[in-house]
C-alpha positions in Angstrom: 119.9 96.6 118.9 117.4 99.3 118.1 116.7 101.0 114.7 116.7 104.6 114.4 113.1 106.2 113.1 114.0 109.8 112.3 111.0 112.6 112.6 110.8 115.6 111.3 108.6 118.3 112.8 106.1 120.0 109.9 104.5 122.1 113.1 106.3 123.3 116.0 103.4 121.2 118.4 103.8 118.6 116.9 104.6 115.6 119.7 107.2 113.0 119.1 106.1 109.4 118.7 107.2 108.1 122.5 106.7 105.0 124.2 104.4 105.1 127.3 106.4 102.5 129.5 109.6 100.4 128.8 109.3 97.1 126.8 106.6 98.6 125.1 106.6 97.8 121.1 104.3 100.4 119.9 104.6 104.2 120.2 102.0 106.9 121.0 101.2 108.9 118.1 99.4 112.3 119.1 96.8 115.0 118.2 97.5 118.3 117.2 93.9 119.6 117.8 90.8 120.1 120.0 88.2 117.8 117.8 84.7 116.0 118.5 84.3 113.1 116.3 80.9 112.1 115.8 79.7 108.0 116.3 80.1 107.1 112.5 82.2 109.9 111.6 85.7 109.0 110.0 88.4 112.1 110.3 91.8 112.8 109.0 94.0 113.8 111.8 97.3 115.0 110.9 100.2 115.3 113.4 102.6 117.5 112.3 105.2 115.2 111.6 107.3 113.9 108.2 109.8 110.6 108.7 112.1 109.1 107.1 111.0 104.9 107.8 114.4 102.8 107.1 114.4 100.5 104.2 113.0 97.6 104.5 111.0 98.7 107.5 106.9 100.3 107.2 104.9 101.6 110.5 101.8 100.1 110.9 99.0 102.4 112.6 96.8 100.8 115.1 94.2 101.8 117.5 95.4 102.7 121.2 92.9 99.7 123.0 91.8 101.9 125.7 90.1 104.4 123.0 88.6 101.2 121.2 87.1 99.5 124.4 85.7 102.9 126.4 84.8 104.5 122.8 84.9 102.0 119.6 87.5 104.2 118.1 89.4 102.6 115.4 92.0 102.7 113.0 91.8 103.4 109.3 94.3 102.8 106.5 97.1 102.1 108.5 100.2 101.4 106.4 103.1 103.9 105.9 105.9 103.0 103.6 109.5 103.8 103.8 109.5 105.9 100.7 106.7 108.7 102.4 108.6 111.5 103.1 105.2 113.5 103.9 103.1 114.7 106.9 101.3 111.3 108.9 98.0 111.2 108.9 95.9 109.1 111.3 92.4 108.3 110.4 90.0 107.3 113.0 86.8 106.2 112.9 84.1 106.1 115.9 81.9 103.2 116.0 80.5 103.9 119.6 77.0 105.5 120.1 78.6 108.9 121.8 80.6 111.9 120.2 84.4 111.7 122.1 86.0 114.8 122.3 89.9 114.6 121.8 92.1 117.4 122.9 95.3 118.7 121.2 98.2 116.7 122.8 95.6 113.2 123.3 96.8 110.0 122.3 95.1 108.7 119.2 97.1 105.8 118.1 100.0 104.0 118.2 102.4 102.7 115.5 104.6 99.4 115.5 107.6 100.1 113.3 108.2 96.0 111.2 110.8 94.8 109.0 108.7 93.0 106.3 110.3 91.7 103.0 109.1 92.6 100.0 107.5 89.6 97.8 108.3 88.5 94.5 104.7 88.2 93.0 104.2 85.5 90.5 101.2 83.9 89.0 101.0 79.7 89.1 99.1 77.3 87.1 98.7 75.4 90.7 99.0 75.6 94.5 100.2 72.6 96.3 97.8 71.1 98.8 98.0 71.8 102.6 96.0 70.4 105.7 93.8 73.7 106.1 93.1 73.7 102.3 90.5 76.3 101.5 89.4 76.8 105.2 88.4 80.5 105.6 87.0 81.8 108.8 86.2 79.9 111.8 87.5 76.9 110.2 89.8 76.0 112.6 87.0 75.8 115.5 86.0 78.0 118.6 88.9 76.0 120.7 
């Protein structure tokens, strides 16, 4: 069963969200402009398009892996609620050592579309125990 994400086009280039090959569980998100990105520079790139995200449901923006490997482009602030009604923005950031020069039409990102529930927050007195207990990072081991 799929679920329907509707799009609304803001500019008549604007590209369509599309999955590159079947099976796939994120879709291409696209640029709408010619733009060199400097290494540490951070850029808002919009893409012309408004949604309307089913209850329930957020898109999560991530970096396409090819850009991240070749050019240590990355994702910024990455979550879009089912309320947002305005244009998507994707912000990237280049950690590489070289300028990379997107063109209008490029791939940027992609973006998984998850049903998440939302939490009842509530403060206790206590936690119960558990066999990780306070284990942060690299707790677990290398293996």
């Amino acid at each position: 069963m799929k679920t329907e994400l509707q799009f609304k086009k803001l500019k008549q280039e604007a590209v369509l969200p599309r999955y590159a090959l079947e099976g796939d569980v994120a879709f291409d998100l696209f640029s709408l402009e010619d733009y060199l990105l400097q290494p540490g520079e951070k850029y808002l790139f919009k893409i012309g398009l408004a949604s309307q995200i089913p209850a329930g449901f957020c898109v999560i923006v991530k970096p396409k892996s090819g850009l991240a490997v070749k050019a240590g482009i990355d994702v910024l602030a990455g979550v879009i609620d089912s309320g947002y009604r305005g244009e998507w923005g994707v912000l990237l950031i280049n950690l590489g050592e070289e300028a990379y020069q997107f063109k209008k039409g490029d791939k940027i990102a992609q973006g998984l579309l998850l049903s998440l529930p939302q939490v009842e927050i509530k403060e206790v007195k206590k936690l119960p125990l558990s066999h990780r207990g306070q284990g942060g990072f690299g707790s677990t081991g290398r293996n």
